[in-house]
C-alpha positions as CSV (number, residue, x, y, z in Angstrom):
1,X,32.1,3.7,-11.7
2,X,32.9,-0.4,-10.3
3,X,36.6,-0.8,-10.1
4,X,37.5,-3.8,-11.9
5,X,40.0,-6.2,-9.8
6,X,42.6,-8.2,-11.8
7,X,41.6,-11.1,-13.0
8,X,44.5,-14.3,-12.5
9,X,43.7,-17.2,-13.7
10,X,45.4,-20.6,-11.6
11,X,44.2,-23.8,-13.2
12,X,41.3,-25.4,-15.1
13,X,39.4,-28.0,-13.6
14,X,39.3,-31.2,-15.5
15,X,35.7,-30.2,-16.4
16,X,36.6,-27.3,-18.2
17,X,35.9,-24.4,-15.2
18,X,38.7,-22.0,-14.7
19,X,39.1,-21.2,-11.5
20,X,40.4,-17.4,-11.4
21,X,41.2,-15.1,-8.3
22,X,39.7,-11.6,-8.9
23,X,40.5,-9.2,-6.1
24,X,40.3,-11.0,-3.0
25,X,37.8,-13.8,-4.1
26,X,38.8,-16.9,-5.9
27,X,36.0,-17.7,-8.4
28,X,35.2,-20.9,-10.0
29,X,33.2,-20.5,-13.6
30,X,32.9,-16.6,-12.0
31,X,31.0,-17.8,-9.1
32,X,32.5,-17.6,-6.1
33,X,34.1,-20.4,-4.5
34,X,36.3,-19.2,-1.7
35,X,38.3,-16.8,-0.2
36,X,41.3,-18.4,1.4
37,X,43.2,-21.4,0.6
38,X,43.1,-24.6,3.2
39,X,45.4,-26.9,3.7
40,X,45.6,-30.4,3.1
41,X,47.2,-31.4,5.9
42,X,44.8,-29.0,8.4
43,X,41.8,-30.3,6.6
44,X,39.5,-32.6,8.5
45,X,38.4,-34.4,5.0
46,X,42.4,-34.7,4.1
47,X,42.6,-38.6,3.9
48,X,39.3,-38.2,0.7
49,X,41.3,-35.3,-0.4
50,X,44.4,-36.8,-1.0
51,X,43.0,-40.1,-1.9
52,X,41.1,-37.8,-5.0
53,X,44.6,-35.4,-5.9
54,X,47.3,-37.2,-4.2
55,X,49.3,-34.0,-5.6
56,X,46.6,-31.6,-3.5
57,X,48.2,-29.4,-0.3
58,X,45.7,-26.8,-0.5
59,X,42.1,-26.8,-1.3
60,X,39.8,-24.0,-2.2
61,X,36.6,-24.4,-1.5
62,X,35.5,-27.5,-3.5
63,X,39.0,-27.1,-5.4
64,X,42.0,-28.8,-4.8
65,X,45.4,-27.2,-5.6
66,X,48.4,-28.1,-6.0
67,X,52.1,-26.3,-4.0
68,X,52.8,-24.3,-7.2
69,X,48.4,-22.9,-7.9
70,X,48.4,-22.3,-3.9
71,X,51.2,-20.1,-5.2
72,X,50.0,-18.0,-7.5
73,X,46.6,-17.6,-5.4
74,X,49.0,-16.5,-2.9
75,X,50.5,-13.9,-5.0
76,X,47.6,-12.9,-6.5
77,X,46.1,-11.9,-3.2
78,X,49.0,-9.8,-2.0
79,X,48.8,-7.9,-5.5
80,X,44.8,-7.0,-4.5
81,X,45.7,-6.2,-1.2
82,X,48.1,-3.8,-2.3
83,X,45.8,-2.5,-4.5
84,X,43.5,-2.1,-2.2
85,X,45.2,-0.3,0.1
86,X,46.3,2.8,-2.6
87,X,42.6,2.6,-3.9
88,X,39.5,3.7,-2.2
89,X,37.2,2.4,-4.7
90,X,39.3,-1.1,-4.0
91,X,38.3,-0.4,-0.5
92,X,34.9,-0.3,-1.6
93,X,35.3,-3.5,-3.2
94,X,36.4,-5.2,-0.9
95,X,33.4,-4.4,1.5
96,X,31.2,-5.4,-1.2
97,X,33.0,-8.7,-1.2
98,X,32.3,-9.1,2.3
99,X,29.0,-8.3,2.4
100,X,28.6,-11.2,-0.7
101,X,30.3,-13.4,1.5
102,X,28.5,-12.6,4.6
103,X,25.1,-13.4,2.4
104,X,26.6,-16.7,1.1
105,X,27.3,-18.1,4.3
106,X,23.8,-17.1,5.7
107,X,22.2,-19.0,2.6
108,X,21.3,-15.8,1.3
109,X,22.6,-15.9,-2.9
């Protein structure tokens, strides 16, 4: 049985996309975008950045966000972790989530 992971939704793009943190991953449409938050101000694109969302100090991924999403991304994360820590089908998760990401990065999809 696949433990489901709390879905939290944190903005939706212009476009119409939500982009949602589930577990430990932040999703965008439900494909996953990211899984930690960047910010502005570390980022080496952070003069485009805040030329396109002047109100941007985090991005995700592709996504920008602003102080208050970063947030709730924030939160949401320590809720999963939590979770994941009094739940061994969570832990289970959350290797599965690593391995996805692990793929992703090696062009595998």
């Amino acid at each position: 049985m696949k433990t489901m992971a709390a879905t939290t939704l944190i903005k939706t793009t212009q476009d119409g996309r939500k982009l949602e943190v589930s577990g430990l991953a932040i999703l965008l449409d439900g494909q996953l975008e990211a899984f930690d938050l960047t910010e502005v101000k570390l980022h080496p694109n952070r003069r485009k950045i805040l030329d396109v969302d002047p109100q941007a100090t985090h991005v995700a991924g592709r996504v920008t966000l602003t102080r208050e999403e970063a947030d709730r991304v924030t939160a949401a994360f320590k809720t999963a972790e939590a979770q994941i820590l009094n739940d061994p089908k969570a832990i289970n998760e959350r290797f599965r989530i690593a391995m996805m990401w692990r793929a992703r990065s090696e062009g595998i999809e």
